[in-house]
C-alpha positions in Angstrom: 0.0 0.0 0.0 2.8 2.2 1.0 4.3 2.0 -2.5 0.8 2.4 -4.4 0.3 5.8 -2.0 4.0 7.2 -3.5 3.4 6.6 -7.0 -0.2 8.6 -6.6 1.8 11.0 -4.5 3.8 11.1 -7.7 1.3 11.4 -10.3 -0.4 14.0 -8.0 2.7 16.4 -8.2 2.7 16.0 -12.3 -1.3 17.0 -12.1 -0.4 19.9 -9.8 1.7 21.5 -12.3 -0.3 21.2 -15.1 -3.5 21.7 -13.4 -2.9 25.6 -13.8 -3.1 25.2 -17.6 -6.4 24.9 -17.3 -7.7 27.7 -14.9 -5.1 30.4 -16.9 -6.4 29.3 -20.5 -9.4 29.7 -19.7 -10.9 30.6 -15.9 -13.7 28.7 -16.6 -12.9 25.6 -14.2 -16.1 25.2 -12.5 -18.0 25.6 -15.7 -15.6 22.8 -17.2 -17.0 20.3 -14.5 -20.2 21.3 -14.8 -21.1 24.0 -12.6 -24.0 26.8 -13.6 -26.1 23.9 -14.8 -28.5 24.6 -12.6 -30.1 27.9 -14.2 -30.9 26.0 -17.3 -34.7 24.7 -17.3 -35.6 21.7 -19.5 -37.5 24.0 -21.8 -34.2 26.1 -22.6 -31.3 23.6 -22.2 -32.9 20.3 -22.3 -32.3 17.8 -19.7 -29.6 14.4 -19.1 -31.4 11.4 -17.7 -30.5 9.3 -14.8 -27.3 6.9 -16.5 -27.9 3.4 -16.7 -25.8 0.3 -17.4 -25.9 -3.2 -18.0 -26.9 -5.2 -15.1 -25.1 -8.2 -15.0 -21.5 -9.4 -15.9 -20.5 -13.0 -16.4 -24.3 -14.3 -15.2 -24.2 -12.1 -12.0 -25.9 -9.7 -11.3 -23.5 -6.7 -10.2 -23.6 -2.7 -10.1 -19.7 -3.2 -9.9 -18.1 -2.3 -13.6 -15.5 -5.1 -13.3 -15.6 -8.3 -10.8 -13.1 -10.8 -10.9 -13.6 -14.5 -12.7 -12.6 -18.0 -11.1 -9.1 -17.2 -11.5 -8.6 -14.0 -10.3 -8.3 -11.8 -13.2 -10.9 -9.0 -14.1 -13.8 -9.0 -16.6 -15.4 -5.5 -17.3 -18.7 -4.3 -18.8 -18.1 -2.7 -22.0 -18.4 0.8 -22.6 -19.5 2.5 -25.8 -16.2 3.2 -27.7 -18.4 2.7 -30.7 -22.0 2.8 -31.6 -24.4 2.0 -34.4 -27.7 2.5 -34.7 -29.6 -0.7 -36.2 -32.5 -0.9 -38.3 -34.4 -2.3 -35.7 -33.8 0.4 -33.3 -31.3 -1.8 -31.3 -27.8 -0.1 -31.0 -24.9 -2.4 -31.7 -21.7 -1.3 -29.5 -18.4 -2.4 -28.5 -15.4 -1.6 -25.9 -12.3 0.2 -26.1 -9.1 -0.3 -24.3 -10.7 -3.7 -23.2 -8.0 -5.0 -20.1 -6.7 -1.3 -18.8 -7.6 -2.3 -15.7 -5.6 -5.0 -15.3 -2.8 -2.9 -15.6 -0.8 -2.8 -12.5 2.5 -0.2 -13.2 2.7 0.8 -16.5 0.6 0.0 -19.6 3.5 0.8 -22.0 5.1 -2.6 -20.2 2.2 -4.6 -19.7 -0.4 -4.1 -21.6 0.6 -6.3 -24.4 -0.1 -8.9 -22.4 -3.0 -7.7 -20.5 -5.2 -6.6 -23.6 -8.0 -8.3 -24.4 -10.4 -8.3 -27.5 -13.4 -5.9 -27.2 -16.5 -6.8 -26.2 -19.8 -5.9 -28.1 -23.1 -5.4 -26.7 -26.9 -5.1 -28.2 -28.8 -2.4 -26.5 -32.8 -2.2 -26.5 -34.1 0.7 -25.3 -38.0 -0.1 -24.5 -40.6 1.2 -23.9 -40.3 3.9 -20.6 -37.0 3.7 -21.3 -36.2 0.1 -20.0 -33.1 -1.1 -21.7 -31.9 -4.7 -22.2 -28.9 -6.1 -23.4 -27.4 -9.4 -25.2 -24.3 -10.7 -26.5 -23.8 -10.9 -30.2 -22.0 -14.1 -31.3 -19.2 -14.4 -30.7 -19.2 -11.0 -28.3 -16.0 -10.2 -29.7 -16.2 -10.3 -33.6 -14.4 -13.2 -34.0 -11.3 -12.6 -35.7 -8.1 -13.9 -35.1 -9.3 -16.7 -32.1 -6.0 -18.3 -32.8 -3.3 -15.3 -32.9 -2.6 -13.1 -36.1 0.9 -12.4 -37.6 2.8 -9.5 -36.1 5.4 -8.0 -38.7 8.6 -7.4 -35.7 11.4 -5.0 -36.3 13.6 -8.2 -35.6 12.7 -11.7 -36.5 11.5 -13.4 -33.9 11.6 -10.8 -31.2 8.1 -10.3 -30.0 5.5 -12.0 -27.8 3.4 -13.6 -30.5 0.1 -14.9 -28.7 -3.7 -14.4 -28.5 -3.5 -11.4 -26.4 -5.6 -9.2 -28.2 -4.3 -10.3 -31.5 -8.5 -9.1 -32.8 -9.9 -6.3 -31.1 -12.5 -4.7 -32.6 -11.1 -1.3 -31.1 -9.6 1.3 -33.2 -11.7 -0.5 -36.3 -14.2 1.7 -38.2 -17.7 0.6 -39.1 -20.3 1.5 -42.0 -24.0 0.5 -42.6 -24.6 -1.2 -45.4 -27.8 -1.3 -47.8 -29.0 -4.2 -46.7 -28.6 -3.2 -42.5 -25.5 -5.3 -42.0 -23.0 -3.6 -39.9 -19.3 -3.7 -41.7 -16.0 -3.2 -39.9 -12.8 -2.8 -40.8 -9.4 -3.0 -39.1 -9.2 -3.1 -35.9 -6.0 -3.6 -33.3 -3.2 -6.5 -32.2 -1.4 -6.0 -29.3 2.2 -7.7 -28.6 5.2 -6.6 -26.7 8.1 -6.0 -29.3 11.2 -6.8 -28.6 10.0 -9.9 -26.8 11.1 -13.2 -26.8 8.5 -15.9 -26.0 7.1 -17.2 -23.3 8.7 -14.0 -21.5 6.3 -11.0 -20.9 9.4 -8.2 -21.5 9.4 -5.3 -24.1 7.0 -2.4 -24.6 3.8 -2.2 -26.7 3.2 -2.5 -30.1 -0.2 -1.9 -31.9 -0.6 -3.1 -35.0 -3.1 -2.8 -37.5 -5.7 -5.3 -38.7 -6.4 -6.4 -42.3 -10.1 -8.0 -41.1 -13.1 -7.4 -42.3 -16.2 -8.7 -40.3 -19.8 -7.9 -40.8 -22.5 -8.1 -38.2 -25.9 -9.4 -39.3 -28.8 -7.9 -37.4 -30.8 -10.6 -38.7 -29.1 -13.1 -36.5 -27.1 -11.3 -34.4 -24.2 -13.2 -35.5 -20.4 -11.9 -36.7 -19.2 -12.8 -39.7 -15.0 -12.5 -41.6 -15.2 -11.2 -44.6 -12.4 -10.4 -47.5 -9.4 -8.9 -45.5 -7.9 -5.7 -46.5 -4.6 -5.5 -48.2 -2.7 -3.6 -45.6 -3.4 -3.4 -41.9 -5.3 -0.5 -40.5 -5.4 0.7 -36.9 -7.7 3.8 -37.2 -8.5 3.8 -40.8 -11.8 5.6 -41.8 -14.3 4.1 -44.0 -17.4 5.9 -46.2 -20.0 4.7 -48.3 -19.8 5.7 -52.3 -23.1 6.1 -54.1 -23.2 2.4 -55.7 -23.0 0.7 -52.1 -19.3 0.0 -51.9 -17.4 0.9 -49.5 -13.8 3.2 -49.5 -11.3 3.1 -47.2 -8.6 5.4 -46.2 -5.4 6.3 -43.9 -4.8 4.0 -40.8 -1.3 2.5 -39.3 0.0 -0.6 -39.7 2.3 -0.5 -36.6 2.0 2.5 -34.4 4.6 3.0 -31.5 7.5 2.1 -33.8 6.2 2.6 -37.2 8.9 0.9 -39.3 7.8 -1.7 -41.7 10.4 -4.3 -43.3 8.4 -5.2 -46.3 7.8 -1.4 -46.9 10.1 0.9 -46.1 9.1 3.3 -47.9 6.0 3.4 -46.1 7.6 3.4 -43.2 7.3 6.5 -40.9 4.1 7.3 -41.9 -0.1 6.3 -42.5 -0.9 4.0 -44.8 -1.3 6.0 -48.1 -2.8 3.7 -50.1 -6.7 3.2 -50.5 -8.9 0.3 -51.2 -12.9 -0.3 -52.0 -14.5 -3.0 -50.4 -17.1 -4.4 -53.4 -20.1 -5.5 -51.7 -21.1 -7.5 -54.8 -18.3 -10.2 -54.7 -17.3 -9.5 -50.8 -13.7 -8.4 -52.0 -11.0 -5.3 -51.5 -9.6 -4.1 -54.4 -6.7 -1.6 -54.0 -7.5 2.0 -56.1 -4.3 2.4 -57.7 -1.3 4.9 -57.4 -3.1 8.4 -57.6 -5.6 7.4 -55.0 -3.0 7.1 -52.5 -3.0 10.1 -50.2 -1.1 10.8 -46.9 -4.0 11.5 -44.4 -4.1 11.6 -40.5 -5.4 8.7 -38.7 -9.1 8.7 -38.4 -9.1 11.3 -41.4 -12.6 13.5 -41.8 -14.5 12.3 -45.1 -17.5 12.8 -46.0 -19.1 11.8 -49.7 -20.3 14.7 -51.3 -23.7 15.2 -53.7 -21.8 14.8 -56.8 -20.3 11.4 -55.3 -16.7 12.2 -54.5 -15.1 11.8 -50.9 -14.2 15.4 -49.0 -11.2 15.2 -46.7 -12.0 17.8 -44.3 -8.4 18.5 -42.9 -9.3 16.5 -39.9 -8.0 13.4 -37.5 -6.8 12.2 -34.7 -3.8 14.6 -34.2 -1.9 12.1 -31.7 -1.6 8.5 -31.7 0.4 8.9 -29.8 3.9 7.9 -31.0 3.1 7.6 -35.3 3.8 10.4 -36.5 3.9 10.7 -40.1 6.8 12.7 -42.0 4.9 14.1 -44.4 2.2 15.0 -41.9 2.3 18.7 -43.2 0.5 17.3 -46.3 -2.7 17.0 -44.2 -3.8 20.8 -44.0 -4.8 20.5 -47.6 -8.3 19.6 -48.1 -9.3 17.3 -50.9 -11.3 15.2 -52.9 -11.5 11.8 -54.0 -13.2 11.2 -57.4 -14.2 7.1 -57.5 -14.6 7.5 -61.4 -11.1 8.2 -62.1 -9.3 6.9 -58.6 -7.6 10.0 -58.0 -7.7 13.4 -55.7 -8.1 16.8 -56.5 -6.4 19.6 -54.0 -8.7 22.0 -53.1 -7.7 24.7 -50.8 -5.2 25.0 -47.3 -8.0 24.3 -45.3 -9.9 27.3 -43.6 -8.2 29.9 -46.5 -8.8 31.0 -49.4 -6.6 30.2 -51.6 -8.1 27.6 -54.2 -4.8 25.5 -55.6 -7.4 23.9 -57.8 -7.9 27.0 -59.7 -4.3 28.2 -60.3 -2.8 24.7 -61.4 -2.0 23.1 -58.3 -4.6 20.7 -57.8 -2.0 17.3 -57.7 0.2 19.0 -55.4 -0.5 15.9 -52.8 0.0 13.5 -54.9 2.9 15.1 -56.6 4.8 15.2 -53.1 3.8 11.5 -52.5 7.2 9.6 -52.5 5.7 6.1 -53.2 4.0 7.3 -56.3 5.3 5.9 -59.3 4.1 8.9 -61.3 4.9 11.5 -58.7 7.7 12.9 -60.6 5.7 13.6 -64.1 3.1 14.7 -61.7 5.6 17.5 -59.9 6.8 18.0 -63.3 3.8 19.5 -64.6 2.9 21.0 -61.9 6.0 23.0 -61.7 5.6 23.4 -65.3 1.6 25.1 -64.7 2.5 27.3 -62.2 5.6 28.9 -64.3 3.0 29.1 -67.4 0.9 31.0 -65.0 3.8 33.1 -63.7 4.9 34.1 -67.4 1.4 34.2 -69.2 -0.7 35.3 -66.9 1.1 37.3 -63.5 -2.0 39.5 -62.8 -4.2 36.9 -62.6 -1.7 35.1 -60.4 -1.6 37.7 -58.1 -5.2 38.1 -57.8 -5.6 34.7 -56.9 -3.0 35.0 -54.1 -4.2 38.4 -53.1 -7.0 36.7 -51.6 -4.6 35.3 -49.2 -2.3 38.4 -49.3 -5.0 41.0 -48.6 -6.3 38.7 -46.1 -3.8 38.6 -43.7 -3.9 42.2 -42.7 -7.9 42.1 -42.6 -9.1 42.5 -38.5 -10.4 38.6 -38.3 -6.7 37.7 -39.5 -5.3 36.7 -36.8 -8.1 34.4 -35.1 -9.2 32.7 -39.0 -5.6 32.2 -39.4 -5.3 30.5 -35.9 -8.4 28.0 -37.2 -6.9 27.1 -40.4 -5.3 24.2 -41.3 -5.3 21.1 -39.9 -7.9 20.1 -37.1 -7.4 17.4 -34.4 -9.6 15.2 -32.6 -12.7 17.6 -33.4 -15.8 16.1 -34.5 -17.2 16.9 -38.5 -20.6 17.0 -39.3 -22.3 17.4 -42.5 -24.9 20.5 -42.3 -28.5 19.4 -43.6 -28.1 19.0 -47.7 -30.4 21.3 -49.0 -32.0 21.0 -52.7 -31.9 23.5 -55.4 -34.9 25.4 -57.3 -34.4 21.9 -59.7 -34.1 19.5 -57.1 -30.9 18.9 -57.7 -28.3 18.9 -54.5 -24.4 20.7 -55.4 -23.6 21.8 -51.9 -22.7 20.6 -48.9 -21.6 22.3 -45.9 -19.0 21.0 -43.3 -18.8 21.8 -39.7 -16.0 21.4 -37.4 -15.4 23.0 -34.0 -12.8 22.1 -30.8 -10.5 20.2 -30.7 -6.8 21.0 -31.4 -5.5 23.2 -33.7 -2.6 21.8 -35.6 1.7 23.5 -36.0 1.3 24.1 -39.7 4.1 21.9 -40.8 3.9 19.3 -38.1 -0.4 19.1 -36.7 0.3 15.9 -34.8 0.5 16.1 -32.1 -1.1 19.6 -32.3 -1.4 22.5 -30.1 -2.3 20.1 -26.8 -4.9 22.6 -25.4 -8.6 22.4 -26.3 -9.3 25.5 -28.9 -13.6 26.4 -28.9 -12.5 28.1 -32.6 -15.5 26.9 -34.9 -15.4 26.9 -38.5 -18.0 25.7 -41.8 -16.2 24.8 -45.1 -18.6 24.8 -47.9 -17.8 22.5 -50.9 -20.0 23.8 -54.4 -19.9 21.4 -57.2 -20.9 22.1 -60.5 -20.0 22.1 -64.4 -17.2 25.0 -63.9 -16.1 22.2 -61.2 -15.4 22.2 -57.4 -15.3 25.4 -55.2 -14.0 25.7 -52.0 -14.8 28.4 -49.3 -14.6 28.7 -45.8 -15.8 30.8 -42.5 -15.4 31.1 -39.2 -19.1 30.9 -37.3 -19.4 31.6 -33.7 -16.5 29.7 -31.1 -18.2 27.4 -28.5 -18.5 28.6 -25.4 -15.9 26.3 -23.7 -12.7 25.1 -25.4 -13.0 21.2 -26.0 -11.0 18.0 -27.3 -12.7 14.8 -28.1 -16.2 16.2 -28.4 -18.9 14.5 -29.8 -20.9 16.2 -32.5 -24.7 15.1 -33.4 -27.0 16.6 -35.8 -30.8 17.3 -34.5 -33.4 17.1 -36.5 -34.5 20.7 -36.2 -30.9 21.0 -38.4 -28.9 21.9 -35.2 -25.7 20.3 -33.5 -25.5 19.1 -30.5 -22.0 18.9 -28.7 -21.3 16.8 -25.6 -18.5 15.3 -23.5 -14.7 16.0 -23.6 -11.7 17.5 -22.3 -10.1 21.0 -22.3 -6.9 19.3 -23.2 -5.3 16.0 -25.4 -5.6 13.3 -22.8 -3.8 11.1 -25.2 -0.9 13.5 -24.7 -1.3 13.2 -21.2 -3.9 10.9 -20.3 -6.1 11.6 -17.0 -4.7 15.0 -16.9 -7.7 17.1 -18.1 -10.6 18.6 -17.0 -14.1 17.0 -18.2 -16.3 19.2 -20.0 -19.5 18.0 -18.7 -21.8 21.0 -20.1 -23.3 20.0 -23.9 -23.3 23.3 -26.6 -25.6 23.5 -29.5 -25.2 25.5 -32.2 -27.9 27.1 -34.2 -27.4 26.9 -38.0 -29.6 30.2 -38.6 -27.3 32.7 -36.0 -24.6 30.6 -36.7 -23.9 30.8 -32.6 -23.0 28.1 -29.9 -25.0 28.3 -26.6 -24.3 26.2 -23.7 -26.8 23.6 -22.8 -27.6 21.1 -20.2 -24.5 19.5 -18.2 -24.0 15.6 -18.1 -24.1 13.8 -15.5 -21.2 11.3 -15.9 -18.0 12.9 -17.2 -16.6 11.3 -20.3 -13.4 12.3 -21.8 -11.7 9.8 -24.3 -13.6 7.4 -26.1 -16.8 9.1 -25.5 -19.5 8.6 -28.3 -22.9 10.1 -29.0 -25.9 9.1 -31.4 -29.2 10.7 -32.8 -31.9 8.3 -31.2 -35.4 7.8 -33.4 -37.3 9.7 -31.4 -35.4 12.7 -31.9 -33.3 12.2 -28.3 -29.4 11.7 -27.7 -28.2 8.2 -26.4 -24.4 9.4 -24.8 -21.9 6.9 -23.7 -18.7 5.7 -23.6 -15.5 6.8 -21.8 -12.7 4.4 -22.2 -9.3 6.3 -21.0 -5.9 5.3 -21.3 -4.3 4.5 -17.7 -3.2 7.9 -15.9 0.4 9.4 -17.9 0.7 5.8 -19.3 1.0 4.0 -15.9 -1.7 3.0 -14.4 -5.7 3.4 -13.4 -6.1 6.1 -10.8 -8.2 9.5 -11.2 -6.3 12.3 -9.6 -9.0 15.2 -7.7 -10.5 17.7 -10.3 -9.1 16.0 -13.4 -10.8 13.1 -15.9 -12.0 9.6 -14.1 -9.2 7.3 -15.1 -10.0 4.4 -12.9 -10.9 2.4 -15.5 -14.1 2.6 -18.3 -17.5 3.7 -17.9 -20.5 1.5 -19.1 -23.1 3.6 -18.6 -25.0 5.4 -20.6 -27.4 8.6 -20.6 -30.0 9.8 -22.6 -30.6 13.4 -23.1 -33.6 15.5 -24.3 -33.9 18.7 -26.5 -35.4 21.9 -25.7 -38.3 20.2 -28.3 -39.2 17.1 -26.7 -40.8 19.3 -23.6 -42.8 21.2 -26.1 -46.5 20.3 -26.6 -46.7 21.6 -30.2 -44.1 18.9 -31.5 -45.7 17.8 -35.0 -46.3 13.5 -35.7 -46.0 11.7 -38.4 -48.3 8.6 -38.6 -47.5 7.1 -41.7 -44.8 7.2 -44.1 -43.0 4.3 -46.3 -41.0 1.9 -45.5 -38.6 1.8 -48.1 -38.3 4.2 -50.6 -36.2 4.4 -53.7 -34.3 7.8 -55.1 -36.0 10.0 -57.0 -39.4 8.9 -55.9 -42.0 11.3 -54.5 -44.2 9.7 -52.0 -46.9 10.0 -49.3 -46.3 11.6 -45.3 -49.2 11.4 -43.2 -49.0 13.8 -40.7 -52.2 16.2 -38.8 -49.7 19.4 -39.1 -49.6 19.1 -43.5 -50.1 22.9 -43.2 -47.3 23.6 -40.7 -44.9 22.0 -41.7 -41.8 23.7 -42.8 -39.0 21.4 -43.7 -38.3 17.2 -43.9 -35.3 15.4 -42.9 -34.2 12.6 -43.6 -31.4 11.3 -41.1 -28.9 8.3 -42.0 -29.0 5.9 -39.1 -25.3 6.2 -36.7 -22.3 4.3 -37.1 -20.1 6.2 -35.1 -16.2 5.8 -33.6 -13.3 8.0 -32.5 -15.9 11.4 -33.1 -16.1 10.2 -36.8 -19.5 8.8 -38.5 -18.3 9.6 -42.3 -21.9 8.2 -43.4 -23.7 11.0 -40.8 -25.9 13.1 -43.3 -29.5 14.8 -43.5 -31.2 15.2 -46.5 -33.6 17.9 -47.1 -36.7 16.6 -49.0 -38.6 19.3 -50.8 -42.5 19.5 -50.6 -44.2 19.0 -53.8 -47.8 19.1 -52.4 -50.2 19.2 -49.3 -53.7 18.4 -48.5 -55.4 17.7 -45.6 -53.5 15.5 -43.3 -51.1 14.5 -45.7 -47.5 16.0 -47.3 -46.0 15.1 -50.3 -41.9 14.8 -50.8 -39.7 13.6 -53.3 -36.6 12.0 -53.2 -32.9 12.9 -54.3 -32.6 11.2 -58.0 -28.6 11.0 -57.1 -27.9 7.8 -55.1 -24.8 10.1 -53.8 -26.8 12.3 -52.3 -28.6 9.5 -50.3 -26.7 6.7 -50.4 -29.1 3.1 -49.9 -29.8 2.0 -46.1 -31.4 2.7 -43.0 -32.7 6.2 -42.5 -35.1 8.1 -40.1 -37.5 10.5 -41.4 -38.3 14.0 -39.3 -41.1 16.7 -40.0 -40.5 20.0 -38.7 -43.1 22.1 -37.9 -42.9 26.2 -38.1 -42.7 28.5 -35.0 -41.7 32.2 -34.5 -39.1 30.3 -32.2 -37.6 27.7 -35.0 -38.1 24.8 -36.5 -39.9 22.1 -34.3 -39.1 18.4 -35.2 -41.3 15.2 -35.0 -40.3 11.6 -33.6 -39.2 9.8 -36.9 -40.2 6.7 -38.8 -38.5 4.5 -39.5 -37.5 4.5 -43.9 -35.3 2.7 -45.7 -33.3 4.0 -49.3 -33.2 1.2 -51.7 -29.9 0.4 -53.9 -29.5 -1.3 -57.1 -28.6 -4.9 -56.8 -25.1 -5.6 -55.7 -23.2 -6.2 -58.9 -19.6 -7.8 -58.7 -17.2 -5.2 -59.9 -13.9 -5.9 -61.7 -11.3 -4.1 -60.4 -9.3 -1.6 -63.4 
């Protein structure tokens, strides 16, 4: 005990110093945990339920997180490190950091051998708000039950066993058409160098090449193709034909050197691959659609069917850095047609390399590209044509950047440019044009930390509450770029979760006002939820959680317009072990609870219903909403069902339907014609109603987007 009480005595002397970070960044400490909540009535704030968590662990029934089995060592509820919302209504999740609390000294030297694979969980919420859980078979996805092979620095120098060798955690996850759950990646654990049976070295986490889909139908998980190259944190979006593209991820973190590609080495992995649904396979994309991208990268698939990279990530891993890591402050797009991005902008100024020749510049700088060098060529050769043919024009095009930097918002928009990490990216409703048609999308990031320029991981450390929308047009003339600042939240956050409302609002909860990967357990919890209103453009505080959740901390839209928020899974206090220190994060270990939180609009009496609608519905179809309010109502949403890790959901989108017609207890919408604009599978659709105080929405039903049938693709 004696010793245990001087390492805590240690840890609390590092938390003293760095606790005054806090207080002189931003004097808002007792807000941070919290505090003020109390002014806020339902009607203005909205409210957080009582949290709730599974009852039982290993057949017993227990309010204790983690008990210990027949042999002494300790099982743990899982906590919500990842969510998805199924067709059903049930909510599919799964652990992070399964076995931190094992750890007895440091989980740099043990926790190779004390991971374990994550758990998943099905959640029912009932009626009254009863919940109920199962176990999905098997509970932990299945892959790997007999090891996986680790790729050492030396041959033969690493514990090789079944020690986490298939956690689902640090995997990303999609919906499919069809309501099957599909993820990819995921994490091994091994101590490197090691030599076996000995438990000696320090971690390695290595990246996963699985593929495993969950089947709501049966509950059951299922391998799939595996990926070419192992992904820890690689982030995954649906294209418009129901495929599925992947990006970025590691293949070994902590020591990110790779013998069979050493070129590769020192960095993400650039290359990309598209998982074809029809034939079950990955098929790499070819040399210009690799891209150097953060870990966790921001995409989003735009309404002309291209991927966005919104110069956002995980911005500390916390040892893989990547070299060409300056590379990820340009935001881009991925065309699926032609396998290859276009540059757009520095992120957050404006600047368009696009439009003055520059719009390979990525890929041109990309050392394992076989055609880099014809690509830099050209480029160089553009940008002299312009210098020589055209210099005014030139110059007008960098005045924008020029002139900009003496303007009076200067300094704070160039402070939010560039490269955001850890900060949540959420697609603004999609609205339609006079035609119908849908060419822009709007992209809203706030929190997190901003990024050095040249080097944004690990970033600035401390939370920034700098908010900013980048608005991608597409078109004929081609792709425009713009950006603005909006409003900053009201407290500065890291690791926030962002959730659009179906009144077209965000909703921001949970968090730190620091990188507690930096320094794990040494921030403050920012337990008080923001929304920001899309009409003022403005953040306003809201109701305060109850639970504080820091890392690992996911959110998700629930059908009847509510917010279920989870998770917290934190690395072990400054990488030793499990121990909260006073006024800073819980570290002691995961949280399985959950809370639920209401709206301003659920305590309103004049929320509009919706008592019919489809049940599927195919694009460009106009169909039939029966709903009492025809008159009133002002705007339909359709919201894509969560699949949510790590802040990131690159499938999170609302669709604006426009009205074509009303009568008497009925509306009539029509569908987007472009499948990229609502890509097929589970949906929820939302009415609002108009009221001199804004938009008012509607518990959803439940609607489904039809696809074309599968086909089997051959790759080019």
């Amino acid at each position: 005990m004696a010793q245990h009480n001087s390492r805590t005595a240690g840890l609390a002397v590092v938390a003293a110093v760095f606790s005054l970070l806090p207080a002189a960044a931003s004097g808002l400490l007792g807000d941070l945990l919290g505090g003020g909540s109390t002014t806020c009535t339902p009607q203005v704030c909205g409210a957080f339920g009582a949290p709730f968590a599974e009852p039982t662990l290993a057949g017993q029934t227990t309010a204790e997180k983690c008990i210990p089995d027949e042999d002494g060592e300790l099982i743990c509820k899982p906590a919500a490190g990842t969510m998805a919302l199924l067709g059903d209504g049930r909510i599919l999740y799964w652990d992070a950091l399964e076995g931190t609390e094992r750890v007895q000294f440091s989980v740099v030297i043990e926790f190779g051998e004390q991971a374990a694979n994550d758990q998943s969980r099905l959640l029912t919420i009932g009626p009254g708000d009863t919940p109920t859980w199962m176990q999905p078979s098997p509970p932990d996805g299945g892959a790997n039950p007999g090891g996986t092979q680790n790729t050492p620095l030396l041959p033969n120098l690493n514990t090789n066993d079944d020690h986490g060798a298939g956690a689902l955690f640090c995997a990303d996850l999609v919906q499919l058409a069809d309501g099957r759950v599909l993820a990819a990646g995921g994490t091994n654990y091994y101590l490197e160098p090691g030599i076996e049976p000995l438990p000696v070295g320090l971690i390695e986490i290595e990246g996963l090449k699985n593929t495993r889909i969950f089947n709501p139908a049966d509950d059951h998980w299922a391998q799939t193709d595996s990926m070419h190259y192992g992904r820890w944190y690689p982030t995954l979006v649906t294209l418009s034909d129901g495929d599925v593209f992947v990006a970025s991820g590691v293949t070994k973190l902590v020591k990110p050197i790779y013998p069979e590609q050493p070129l590769n080495s020192g960095r993400n992995v650039v290359q990309t691959e598209t998982f074809d649904v029809g034939c079950g396979e990955w098929h790499e994309n070819g040399p210009l659609a690799e891209r150097t991208l953060p870990t966790y990268a921001r995409l989003h698939l735009l309404p002309n069917g291209h991927v966005y990279y919104n110069a956002g990530g995980q911005a500390f891993d916390p040892f893989g850095y990547a070299y060409d890591m300056a590379l990820w402050n340009v935001v881009a797009t991925y065309d699926p047609a032609t396998r290859g991005w276009t540059d757009l902008a520095y992120a957050g100024l404006p600047l368009q390399l696009n439009q003055i020749g520059a719009q390979q510049l990525v890929s041109a700088l990309n050392l394992t590209n076989p055609v880099a060098v014809t690509l830099l060529t050209q480029l160089l050769q553009s940008m002299v044509g312009s210098i020589v043919e055209d210099p005014v024009g030139l110059l007008e095009e960098l005045g924008g950047t020029l002139g900009f930097a003496v303007d009076s918002g200067a300094i704070e928009t160039a402070l939010a440019s560039g490269f955001r990490g850890s900060t949540f990216s959420v697609m603004l409703p999609l609205e339609p044009n006079a035609d119908g048609t849908y060419t822009k999308a709007e992209l809203l990031t706030a929190g997190g930390v901003l990024g050095g320029g040249v080097a944004p991981s690990p970033g600035s450390y401390l939370a920034t509450a700098s908010s900013r929308i980048d608005t991608i047009t597409t078109g004929s003339s081609g792709t425009e770029y713009s950006s603005r600042l909006t409003g900053a939240l009201t407290y500065p956050r890291w690791f926030t979760s962002g959730v659009l409302l179906p009144d077209g609002s965000v909703f921001a909860v949970s968090g730190a006002d620091r990188d507690e990967v930096a320094l794990p357990g040494l921030g403050v919890p920012v337990r008080r939820a923001e929304r920001f209103d899309p009409a003022t453009e403005t953040w306003t505080p809201m109701a305060s959680a109850i639970n504080p959740r820091t890392y690992h901390n996911t959110a998700m839209l629930l059908p009847d317009g509510r917010v279920l928020v989870g998770g917290h899974a934190p690395i072990n206090t400054a990488y030793m072990f499990s121990i909260s220190l006073p006024g800073f994060s819980p570290n002691d270990g995961r949280d399985p609870s959950f809370e639920i939180y209401s709206p301003p609009y659920v305590f309103r009496s004049d929320r509009p219903s919706v008592t019919s609608a489809p049940s599927q519905v195919s694009p460009g179809q106009t169909f039939t909403i029966a709903t009492p309010n025809a008159f009133a109502i002002g705007k339909v949403l359709l919201i894509r069902k969560t699949a949510s890790t790590h802040l990131i959901d690159a499938d999170q989108r609302a669709v604006s339907l426009p009205i074509v017609s009303r009568s008497i207890g009925q509306i009539r919408v029509r569908m987007p014609a472009s499948r990229a604009v609502a890509p097929a599978g589970p949906y929820m659709l939302f009415v609002n109603r108009n009221t001199a105080s804004g938009p008012v929405p509607s518990a959803s039903r439940p609607i489904t987007v039809l696809g074309a049938d599968a086909e089997c693709h051959q790759p080019l």
